[in-house]
N, CA, C and O of each residue as an XYZ file, in Angstrom:
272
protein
N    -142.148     67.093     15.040
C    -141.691     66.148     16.040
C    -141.690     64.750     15.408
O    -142.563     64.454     14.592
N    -140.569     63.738     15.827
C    -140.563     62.963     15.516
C    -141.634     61.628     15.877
O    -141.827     61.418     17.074
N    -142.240     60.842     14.997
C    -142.682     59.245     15.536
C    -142.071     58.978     16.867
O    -142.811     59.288     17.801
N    -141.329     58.661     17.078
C    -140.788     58.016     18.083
C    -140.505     59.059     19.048
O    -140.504     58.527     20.158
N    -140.283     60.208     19.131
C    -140.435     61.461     20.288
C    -141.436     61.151     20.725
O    -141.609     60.780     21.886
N    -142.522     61.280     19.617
C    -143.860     61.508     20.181
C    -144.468     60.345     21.219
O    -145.230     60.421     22.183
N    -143.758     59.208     20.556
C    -144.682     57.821     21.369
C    -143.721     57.558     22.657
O    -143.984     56.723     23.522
N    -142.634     58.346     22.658
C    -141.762     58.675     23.941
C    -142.408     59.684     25.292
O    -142.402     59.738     26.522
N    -142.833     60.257     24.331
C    -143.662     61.333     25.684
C    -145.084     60.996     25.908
O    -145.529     61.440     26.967
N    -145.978     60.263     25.111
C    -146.658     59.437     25.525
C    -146.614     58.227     26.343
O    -147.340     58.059     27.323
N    -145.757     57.396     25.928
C    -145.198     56.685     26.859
C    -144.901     57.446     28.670
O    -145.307     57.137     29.791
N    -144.325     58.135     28.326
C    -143.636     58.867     29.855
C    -145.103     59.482     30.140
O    -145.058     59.803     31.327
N    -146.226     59.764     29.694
C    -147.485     60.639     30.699
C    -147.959     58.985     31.433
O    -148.174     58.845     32.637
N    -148.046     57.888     30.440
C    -148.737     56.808     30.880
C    -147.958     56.135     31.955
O    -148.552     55.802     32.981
N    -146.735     55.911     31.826
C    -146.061     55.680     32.857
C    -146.149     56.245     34.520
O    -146.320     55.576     35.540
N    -145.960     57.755     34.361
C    -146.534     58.322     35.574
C    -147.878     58.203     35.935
O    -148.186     57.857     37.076
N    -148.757     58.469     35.029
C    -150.197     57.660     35.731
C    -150.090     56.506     36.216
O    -150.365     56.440     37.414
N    -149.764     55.488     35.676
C    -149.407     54.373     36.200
C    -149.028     54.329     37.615
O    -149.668     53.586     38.359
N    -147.805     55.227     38.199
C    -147.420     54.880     38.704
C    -148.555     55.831     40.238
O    -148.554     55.391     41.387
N    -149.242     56.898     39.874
C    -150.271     57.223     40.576
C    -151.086     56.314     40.837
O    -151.206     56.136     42.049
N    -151.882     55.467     40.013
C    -152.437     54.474     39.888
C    -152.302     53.372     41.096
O    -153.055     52.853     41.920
N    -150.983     53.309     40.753
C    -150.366     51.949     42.050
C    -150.509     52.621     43.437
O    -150.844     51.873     44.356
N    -150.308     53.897     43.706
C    -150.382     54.518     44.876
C    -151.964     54.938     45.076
O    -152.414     55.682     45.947
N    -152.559     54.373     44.209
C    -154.199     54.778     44.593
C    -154.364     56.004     44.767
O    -155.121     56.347     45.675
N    -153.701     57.021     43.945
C    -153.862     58.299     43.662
C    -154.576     58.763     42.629
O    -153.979     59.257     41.672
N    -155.762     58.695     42.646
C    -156.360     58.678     41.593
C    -156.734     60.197     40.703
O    -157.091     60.400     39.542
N    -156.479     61.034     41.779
C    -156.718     62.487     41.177
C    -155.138     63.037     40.345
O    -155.023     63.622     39.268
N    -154.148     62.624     41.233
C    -152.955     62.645     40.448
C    -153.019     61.918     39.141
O    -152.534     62.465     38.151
N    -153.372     61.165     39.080
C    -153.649     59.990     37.665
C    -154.194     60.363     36.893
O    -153.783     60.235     35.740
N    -155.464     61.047     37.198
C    -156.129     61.745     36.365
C    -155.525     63.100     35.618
O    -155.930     63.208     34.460
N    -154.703     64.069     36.028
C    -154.360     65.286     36.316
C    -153.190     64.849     34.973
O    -153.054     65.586     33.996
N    -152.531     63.736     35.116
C    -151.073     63.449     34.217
C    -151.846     63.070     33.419
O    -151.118     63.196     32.435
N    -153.308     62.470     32.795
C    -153.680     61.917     31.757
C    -154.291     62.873     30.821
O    -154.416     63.109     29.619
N    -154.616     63.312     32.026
C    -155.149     65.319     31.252
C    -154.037     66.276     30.557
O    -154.360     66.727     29.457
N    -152.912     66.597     31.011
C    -151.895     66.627     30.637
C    -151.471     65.909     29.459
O    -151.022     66.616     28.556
N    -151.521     64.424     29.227
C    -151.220     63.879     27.876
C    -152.484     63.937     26.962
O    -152.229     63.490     25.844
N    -153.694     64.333     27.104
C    -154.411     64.587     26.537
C    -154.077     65.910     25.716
O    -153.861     65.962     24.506
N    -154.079     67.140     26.767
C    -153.348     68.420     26.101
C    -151.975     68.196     25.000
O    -151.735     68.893     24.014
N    -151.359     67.282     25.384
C    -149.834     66.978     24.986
C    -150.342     66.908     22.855
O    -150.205     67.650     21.883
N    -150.912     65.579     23.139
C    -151.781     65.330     21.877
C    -152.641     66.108     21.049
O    -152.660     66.053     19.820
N    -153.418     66.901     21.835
C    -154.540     68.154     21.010
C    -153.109     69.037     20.340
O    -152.781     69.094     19.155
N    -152.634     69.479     21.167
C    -151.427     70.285     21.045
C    -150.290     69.870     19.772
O    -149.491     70.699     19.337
N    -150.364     68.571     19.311
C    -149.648     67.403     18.596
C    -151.032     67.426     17.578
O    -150.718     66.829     16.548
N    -151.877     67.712     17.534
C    -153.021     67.658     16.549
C    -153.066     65.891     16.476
O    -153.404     65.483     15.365
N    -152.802     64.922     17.398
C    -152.912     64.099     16.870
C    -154.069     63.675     18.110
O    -153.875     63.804     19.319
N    -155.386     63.106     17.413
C    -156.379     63.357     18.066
C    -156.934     61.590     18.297
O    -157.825     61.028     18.934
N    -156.432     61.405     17.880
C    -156.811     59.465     18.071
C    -155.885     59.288     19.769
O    -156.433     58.721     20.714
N    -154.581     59.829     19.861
C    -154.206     59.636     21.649
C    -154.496     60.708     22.038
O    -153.854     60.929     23.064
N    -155.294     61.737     21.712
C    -155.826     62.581     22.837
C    -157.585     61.874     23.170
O    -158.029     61.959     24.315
N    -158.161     61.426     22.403
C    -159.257     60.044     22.503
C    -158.951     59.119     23.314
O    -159.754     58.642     24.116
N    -157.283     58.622     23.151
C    -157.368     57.543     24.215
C    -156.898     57.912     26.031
O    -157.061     57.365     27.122
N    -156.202     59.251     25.459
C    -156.200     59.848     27.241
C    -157.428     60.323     27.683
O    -157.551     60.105     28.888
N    -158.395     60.889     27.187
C    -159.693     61.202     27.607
C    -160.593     59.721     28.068
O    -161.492     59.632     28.905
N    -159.941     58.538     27.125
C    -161.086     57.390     27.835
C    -160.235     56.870     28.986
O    -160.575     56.330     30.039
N    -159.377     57.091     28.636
C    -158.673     56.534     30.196
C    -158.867     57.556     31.351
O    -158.601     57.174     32.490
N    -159.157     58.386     31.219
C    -159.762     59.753     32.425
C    -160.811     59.138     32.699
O    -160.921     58.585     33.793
N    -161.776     59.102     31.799
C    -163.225     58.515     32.173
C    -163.133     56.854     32.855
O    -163.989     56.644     33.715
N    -162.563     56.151     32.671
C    -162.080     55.055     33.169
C    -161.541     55.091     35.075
O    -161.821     54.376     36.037
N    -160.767     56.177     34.905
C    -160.541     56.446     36.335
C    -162.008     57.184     37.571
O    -162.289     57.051     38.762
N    -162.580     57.956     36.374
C    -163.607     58.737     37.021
C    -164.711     57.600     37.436
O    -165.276     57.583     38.530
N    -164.901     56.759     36.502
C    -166.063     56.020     36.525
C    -165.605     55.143     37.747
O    -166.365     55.179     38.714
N    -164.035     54.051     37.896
C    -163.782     53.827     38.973
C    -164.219     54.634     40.423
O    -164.863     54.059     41.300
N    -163.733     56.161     40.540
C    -164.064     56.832     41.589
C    -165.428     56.678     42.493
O    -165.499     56.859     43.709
N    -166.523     56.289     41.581
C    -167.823     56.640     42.168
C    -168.091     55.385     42.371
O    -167.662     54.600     41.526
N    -168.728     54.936     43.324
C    -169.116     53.401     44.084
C    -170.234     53.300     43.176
O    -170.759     54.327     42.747
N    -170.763     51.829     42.749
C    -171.911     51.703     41.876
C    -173.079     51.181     42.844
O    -173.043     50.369     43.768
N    -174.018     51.859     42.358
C    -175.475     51.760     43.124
C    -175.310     50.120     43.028
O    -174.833     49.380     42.167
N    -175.960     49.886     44.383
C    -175.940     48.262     44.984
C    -177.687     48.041     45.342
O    -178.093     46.974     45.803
């Protein structure tokens, strides 16, 4: 696959999270980032399957209210 395929379909998982994101859908958001995570393992390229996994954790950690 090409450079630029690849940062094309990366592009397009982040985009749709994104756009879950704006709708405060946060399990959908999560679900497409998981998905580009697989996309990447699958792509052996493991530095953006690192950065879809911290952006999962990013959403998760949002989810839970912090002790007050």
């Amino acid at each position: 696959m090409e450079p630029a395929e690849k940062g094309e379909r990366y592009a397009r998982v982040f985009r749709k999270a994104g756009v879950f994101l704006a709708k405060a859908d946060l399990g959908r958001a999560t679900q497409a980032l998981s998905e580009g995570e697989e996309l990447a393992r699958s792509l052996g390229d493991g530095a953006m399957a690192r950065r879809f996994a911290k952006e999962i954790e990013r959403i998760r950690r949002a989810r839970v209210p912090s002790p007050e």
